[in-house]
Phi, psi and omega in degrees: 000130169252105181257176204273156154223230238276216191273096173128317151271185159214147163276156183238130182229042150184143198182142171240037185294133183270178169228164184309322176203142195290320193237035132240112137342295199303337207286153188249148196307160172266125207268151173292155174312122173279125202258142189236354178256284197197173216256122173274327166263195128313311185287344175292154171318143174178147192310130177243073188349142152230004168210104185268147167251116149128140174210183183277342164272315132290145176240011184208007148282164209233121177263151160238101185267075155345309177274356146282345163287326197281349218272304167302327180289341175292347194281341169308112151329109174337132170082008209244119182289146170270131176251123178247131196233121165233157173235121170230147191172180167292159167332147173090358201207036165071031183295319179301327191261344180281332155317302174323320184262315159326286171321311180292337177306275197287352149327304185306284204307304171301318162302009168088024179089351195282195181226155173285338197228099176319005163276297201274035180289326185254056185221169187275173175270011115303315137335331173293316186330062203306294201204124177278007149046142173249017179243357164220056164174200199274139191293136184223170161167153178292159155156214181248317171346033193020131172227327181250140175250112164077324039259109187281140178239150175310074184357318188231118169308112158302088177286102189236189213214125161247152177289131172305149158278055166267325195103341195257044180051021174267226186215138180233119142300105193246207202226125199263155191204116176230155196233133178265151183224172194256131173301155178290142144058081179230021147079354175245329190218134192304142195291010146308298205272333167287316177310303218268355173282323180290333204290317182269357160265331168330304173309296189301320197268159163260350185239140213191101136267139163282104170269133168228172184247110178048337143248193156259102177279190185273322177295356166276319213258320169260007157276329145300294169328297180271026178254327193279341184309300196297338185268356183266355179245350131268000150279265209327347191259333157354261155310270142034296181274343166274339211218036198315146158123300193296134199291141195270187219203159176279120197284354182227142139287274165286163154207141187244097169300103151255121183232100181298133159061071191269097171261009156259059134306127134270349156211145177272020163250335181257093194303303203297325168299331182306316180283294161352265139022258174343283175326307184307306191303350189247009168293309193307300212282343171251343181303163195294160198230152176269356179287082183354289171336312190278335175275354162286329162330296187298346195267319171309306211281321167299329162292328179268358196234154163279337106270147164219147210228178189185130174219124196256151190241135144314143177288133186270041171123123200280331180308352189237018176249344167306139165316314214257347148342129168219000000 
């Protein structure tokens, strides 16, 4: 069972995880190998359907194959926060290859910052980044095409080490989780069947990124509102039924605008101008409006997250919008 706690995480309070050493709690587990060219086994780390579209009787039904989920989760240490990191957005617009680069990150990190290859020890850990491989990540590729169905989550929790929220200048270890989702509005799946894919990845993470394309429009901003709307009237019927009386809580954590190929830097090199920048620009786009409509849009999405934040991505190249990208 997973419940939400403090900004960013969830807890996991049940697991048949082994550890490093049977009487420390604390120790973090020993993890499957990451094959970083390509996957040689069964055991290897790998994307794990946790919601299939589609049956021989329906072409538009929706499975949630529960026991794969729990199935990752055991992998989890009893009591240990948890980060569910999603990405969602429309079809097309690189969620699957930007997870993919998520993944090479905490490969780095769960290696202790180091680089597997004594060449690249003085290169950034993106700079190591040999090849995006579709056999060491979430299946990705150029085209037009639809590529991802229904929601995947990564097999194996990335275990990394953040400064405690205690106050006392320590460390924690939480256990990292990341879920690929099927894009919107892809001209195949029903605005029913999209509510409810955005809805149930909303629900899993404590981290929901949004990916757009180069701004935040207003059709972005009522495509929330009412996707995060169905998850947010099922937790409240939830809570509601467990818990009468008590007062409800803003039902999501985080939410993030990642707004791919962001072309108004004034210089691309000064991250804190940058960040600046950003932090102004989603002020600009939620702040209150006099059209009723639009300001009930803001009031929803503020109702629903406990923060929300915006990060602009450089276009990284035309070479990485080609089929033939590795």
């Amino acid at each position: 069972r997973m419940t939400t706690e403090e900004e960013e995480v969830v807890m996991v309070e049940h697991s048949d995880a082994k550890t490093t050493s049977s009487d420390d709690t604390d120790a973090v587990p020993e993890l499957a190998e990451e094959e970083t060219s390509k996957r040689k086994n069964n055991n290897s780390p790998e994307p794990t359907q946790i919601v299939s579209i589609g049956t021989e009787e329906d072409a538009f039904a929706f499975t949630f194959h529960e026991d794969r989920l729990n199935e990752i989760i055991r992998k989890v240490p009893p009591g240990w926060k948890v980060a569910v990191v999603s990405v969602v957005g429309a079809f097309r617009t690189g969620k699957s290859f930007l997870l993919s680069w998520f993944l090479k990150y905490l490969h780095h990190l769960t290696n202790g910052g180091e680089s597997d290859n004594d060449d690249d020890s003085s290169k950034k850990w993106y700079e190591q980044v040999q090849s995006l491989g579709q056999d060491s990540g979430f299946d990705w590729r150029g085209g037009s095409e639809r590529n991802t169905t229904g929601i995947w989550m990564w097999s194996q929790p990335h275990f990394v080490t953040k400064p405690s929220e205690d106050g006392t200048g320590g460390q924690e270890t939480i256990a990292v989780l990341l879920v690929d989702s099927q894009g919107m509005f892809d001209n195949e799946t029903t605005m029913s069947l999209t509510a409810s894919i955005f809805g149930l990845s909303t629900l899993l993470s404590s981290y929901q990124i949004y990916n757009v394309d180069k701004r935040i429009q207003e059709d972005n901003l009522q495509q929330l509102a009412l996707f995060s709307e169905y998850a947010r009237l099922a937790v409240e019927a939830d809570q509601a039924h467990q818990s009468a009386g008590v007062e409800i809580v803003k039902p999501f954590q985080r939410m993030e605008f990642l707004v791919r190929d962001w072309q108004h830097f004034e210089e691309e090199e000064n991250y804190d101008a940058m960040e600046k920048e950003m932090g102004e620009y989603l002020d600009k786009v939620i702040a209150e409006r006099d059209a009723k409509d639009l300001q009930e849009t803001r009031e929803q999405i503020l109702a629903c997250f406990e923060s929300l934040s915006c990060f602009g991505l450089c276009h990284p190249g035309m070479s990485v919008i080609k089929k033939s990208y590795d």
